[in-house]
C-alpha positions as CSV (number, residue, x, y, z in Angstrom):
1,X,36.3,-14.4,-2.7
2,X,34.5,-17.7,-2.5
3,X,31.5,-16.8,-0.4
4,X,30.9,-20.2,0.9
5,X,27.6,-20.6,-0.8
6,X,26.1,-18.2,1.2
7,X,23.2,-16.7,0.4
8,X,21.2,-13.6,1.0
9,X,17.9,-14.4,2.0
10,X,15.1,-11.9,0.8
11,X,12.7,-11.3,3.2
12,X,9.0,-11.5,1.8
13,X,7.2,-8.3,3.0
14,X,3.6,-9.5,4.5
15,X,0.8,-8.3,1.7
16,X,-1.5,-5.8,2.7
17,X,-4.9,-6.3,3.1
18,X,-6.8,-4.1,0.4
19,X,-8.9,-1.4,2.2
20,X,-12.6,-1.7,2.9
21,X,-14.7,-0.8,-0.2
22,X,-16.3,2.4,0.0
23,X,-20.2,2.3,-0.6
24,X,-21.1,1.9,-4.2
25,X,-22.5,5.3,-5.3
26,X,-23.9,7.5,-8.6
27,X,-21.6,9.7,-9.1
28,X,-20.8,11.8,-12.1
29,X,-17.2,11.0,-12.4
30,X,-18.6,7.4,-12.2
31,X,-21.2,7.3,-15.0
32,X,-19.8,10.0,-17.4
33,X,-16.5,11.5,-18.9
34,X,-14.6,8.0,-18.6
35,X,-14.7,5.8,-21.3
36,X,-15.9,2.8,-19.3
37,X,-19.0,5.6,-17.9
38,X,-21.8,3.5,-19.8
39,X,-20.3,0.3,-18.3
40,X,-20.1,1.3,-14.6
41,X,-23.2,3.2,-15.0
42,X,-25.0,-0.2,-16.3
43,X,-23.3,-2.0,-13.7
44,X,-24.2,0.3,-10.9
45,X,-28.0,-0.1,-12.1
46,X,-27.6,-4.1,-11.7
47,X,-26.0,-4.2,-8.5
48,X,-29.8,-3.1,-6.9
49,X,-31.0,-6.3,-8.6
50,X,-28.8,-8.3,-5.6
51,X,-29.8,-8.1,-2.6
52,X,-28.3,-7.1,0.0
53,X,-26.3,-4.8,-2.4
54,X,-27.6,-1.1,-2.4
55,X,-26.3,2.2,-4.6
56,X,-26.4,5.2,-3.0
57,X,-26.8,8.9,-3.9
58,X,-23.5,11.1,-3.7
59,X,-25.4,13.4,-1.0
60,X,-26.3,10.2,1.0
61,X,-22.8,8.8,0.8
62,X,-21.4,12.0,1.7
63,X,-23.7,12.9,4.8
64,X,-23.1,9.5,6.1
65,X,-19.5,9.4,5.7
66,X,-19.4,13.2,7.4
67,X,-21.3,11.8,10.2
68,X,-19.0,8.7,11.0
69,X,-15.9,11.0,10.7
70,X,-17.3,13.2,13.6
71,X,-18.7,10.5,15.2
72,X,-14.8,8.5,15.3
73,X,-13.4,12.3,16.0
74,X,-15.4,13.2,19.1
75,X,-16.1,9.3,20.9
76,X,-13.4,8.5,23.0
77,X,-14.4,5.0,23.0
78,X,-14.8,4.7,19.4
79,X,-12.7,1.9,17.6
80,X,-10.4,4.7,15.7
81,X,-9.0,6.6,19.0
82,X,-5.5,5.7,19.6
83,X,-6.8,4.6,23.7
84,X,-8.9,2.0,22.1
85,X,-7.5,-2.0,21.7
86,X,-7.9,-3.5,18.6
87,X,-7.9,-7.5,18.7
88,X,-7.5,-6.9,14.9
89,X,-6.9,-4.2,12.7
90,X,-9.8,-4.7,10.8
91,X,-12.0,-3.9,14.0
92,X,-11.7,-0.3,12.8
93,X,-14.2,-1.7,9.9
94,X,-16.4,-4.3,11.1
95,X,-18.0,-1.5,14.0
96,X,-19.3,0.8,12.1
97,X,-19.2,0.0,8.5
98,X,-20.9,1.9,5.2
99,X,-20.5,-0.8,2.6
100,X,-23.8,-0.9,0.8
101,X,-24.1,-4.7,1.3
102,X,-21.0,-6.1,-0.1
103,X,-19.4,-7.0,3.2
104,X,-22.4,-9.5,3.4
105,X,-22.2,-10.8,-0.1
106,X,-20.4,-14.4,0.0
107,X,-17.8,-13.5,-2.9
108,X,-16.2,-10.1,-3.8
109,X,-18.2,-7.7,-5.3
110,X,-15.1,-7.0,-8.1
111,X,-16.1,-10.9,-9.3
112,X,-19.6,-9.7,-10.2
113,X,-19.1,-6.8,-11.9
114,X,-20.0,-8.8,-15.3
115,X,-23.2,-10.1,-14.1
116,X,-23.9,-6.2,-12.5
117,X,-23.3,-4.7,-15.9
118,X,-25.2,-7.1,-17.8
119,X,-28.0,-6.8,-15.7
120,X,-28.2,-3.2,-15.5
121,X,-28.5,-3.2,-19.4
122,X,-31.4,-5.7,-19.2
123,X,-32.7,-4.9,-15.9
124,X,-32.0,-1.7,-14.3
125,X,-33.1,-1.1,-10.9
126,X,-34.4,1.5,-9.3
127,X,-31.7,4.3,-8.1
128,X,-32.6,5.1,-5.3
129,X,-33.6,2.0,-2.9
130,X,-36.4,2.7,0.0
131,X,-35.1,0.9,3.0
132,X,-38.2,-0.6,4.7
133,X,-38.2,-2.2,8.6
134,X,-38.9,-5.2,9.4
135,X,-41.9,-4.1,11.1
136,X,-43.2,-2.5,7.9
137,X,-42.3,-5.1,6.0
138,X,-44.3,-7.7,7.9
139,X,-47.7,-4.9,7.6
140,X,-47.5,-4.9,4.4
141,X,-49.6,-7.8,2.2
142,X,-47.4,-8.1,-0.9
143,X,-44.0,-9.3,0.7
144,X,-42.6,-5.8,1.7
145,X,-43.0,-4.2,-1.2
146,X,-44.0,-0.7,-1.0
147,X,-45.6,1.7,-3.4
């Protein structure tokens, strides 16, 4: 009966990484029939106001997420086939990400989510963001603004 102090040691399972963020985007089950819709919706027309963070339209996120699915379905090279080595699993995200900026924002995008709302209320940016090049940019006389 006496065990001899033996104990069962518990093995600690290794945490998960949380998945990738998927690209913020104006959606309507985002910005109405929740009751945090006005919040989100504020916060989603502050993020623009950070740069590099960008909100997308539904129809952009979905035609760009349709076209990296066929793109990992028919590339045998692609990071997703099975023949491919990964050094790491999270080379699967780093190739061909669609984050909307907030894999190049230097803390999480879930610690700003105050400051987003807050400055959506006050400042609300403009929904749907013009991506400019570099070259256009550099043409332009006001700093790369366009009109």
């Amino acid at each position: 009966a006496g065990g001899g102090g033996e104990e069962k040691k518990k093995k600690k399972k290794k945490k998960k990484p949380p998945p990738p963020p998927p690209p913020p985007c104006r959606t309507a089950s985002m910005q109405q029939g929740n009751k945090n819709a006005r919040l989100v919706a504020a916060a989603l027309a502050g993020m623009g106001n950070f740069s590099p963070m960008l909100v997308f339209d539904a129809a952009t996120v979905s035609a760009v997420m349709a076209a990296l699915l066929v793109h990992d379905v028919r590339n045998p090279d692609a990071p997703s086939a099975p023949a491919s080595p990964l050094t790491h699993p999270w080379d699967l995200f780093s190739c061909q990400s669609f984050h909307g900026g907030s894999f190049r924002v230097a803390v999480k995008p879930q610690a700003l989510g105050r400051l987003f709302g807050i400055s959506g209320f006050l400042w609300p940016s403009d929904p749907r963001p013009v991506l400019v090049s570099a070259g256009a940019r550099a043409r332009t006389s006001n700093g790369g603004v366009m009109a």
